[in-house]
N, C-alpha and C positions, 0 to 999 in steps of 0.2 A: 504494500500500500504506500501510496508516497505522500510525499507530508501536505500538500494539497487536501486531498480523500480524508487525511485523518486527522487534519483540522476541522475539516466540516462535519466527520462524525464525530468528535470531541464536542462541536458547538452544540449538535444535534441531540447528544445525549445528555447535555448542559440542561438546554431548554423542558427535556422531557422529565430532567431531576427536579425542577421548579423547588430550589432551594431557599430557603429565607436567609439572606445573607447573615444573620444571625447562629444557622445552623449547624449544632455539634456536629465534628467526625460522627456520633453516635448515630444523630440523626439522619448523616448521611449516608452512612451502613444501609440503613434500614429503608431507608430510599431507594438504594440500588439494588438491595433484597426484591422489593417491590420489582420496579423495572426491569430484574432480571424474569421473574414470573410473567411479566407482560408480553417481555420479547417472547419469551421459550412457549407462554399459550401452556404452562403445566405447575402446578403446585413443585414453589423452591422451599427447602430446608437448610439453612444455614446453621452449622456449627460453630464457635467457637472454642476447640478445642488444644490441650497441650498435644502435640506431635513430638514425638519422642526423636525423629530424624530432625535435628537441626538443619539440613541442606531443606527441606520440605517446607512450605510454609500454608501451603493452598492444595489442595484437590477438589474434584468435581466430577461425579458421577449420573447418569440418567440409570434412577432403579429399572425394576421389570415391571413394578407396578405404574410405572407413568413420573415418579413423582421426580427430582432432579434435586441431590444432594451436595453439597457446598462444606466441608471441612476447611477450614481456618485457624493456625495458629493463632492461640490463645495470648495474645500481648496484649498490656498493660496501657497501652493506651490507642487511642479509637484510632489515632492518626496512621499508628501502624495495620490493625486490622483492616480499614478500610483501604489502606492499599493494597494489599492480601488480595481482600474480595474486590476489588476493581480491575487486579489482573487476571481473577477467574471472569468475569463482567467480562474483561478483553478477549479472551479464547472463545468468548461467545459470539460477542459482538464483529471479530474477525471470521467466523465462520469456522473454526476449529471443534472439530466433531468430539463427544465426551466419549466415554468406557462406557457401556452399558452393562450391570452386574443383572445379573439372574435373581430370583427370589431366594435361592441357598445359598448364592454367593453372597447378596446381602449381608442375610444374618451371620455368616461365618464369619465375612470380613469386619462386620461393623463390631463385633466382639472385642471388648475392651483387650483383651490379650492377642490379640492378636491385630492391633491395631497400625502397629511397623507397616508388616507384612501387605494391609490391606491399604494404607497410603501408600505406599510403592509403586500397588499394582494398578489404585483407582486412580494416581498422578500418571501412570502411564508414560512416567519418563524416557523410554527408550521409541515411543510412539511419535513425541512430540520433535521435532526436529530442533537444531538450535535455532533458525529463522525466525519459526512460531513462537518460540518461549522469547526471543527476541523481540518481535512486532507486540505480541502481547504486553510485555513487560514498557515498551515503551507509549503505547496506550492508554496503558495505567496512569502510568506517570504524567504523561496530558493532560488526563482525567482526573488526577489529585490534584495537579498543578491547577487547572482550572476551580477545580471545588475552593480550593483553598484560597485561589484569588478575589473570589465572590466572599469569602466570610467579612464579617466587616470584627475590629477591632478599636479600641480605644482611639488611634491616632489614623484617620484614614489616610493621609499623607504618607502612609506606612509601605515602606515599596513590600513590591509580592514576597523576594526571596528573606528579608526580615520578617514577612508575618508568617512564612512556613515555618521558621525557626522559630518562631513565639510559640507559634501554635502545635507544634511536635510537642510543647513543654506542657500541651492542655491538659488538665487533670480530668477530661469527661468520661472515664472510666466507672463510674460508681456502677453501672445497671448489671444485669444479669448476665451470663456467658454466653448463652444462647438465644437468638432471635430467630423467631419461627416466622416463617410467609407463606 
């Protein structure tokens, strides 16, 4: 995609977040939760979860049952998670096809013990090329950069790349670990 196409889908997916410039990272999770449901046309599940693979931060799966699962390393603060799930948002929004697990494979993989095993195989790392994890990841990054440019902060005079830094520092971490859509 060239940076034309994926400034205008960055704009595109701006518009359709209809953020209040006020809006926490939290809230803007939970937006793209939404919007990820809207695009896909199927019931999204978002995790927040610890992942035991340090290199791992994200996976996404389409179950058997229809429904499209979303694992997300468990950080501490929103700014990180919501880039997590913006670069699963990007795999989508670029066209990049998920793992579809079986109904036994579900329940085998989603078993807490065996939950390595089961991000390995639902991130599909050997699936995704480096291009993909590339264009996604930089997608992302449009996409945060954008959200983050729209919040508004004490000093509006405030250039972008200081209120990213401000706002990495946001404490909106209080709510639950998991967000259901």
């Amino acid at each position: 995609m060239n940076r034309r196409t994926r400034r205008a889908l960055v704009n595109r997916v701006i518009g359709e977040l209809r953020l209040a410039p006020t809006a926490t990272y939290q809230e803007a999770a939970r937006r793209v939760c939404e919007l990820m449901g809207q695009h896909l046309g199927k019931h999204v599940e978002v995790r927040f979860a610890p992942l035991p693979d340090a290199r791992l931060t994200g996976v996404s799966a389409l179950l058997a049952n229809g429904n499209y699962l979303v694992i997300c390393a468990d950080s501490p603060r929103w700014y990180h998670r919501l880039q997590i799930l913006l670069h699963e948002f990007a795999h989508l929004m670029l066209g990049h096809q998920p793992v579809t697990l079986t109904k036994s494979e579900s329940l085998r993989r989603l078993a807490p013990n065996l939950l390595p095993d089961m991000a390995r195989y639902v991130a599909c790392r050997t699936a995704f090329n480096d291009h993909e994890e590339r264009a996604a990841e930089e997608l992302a990054d449009e996409l945060l950069d954008a959200i983050t440019d729209q919040r508004s902060f004490d000093d509006p005079g405030m250039p972008g790349h200081v209120r990213r830094i401000v706002s990495s520092f946001s404490t909106d971490h209080e709510a639950a670990h998991d967000v259901y859509i």
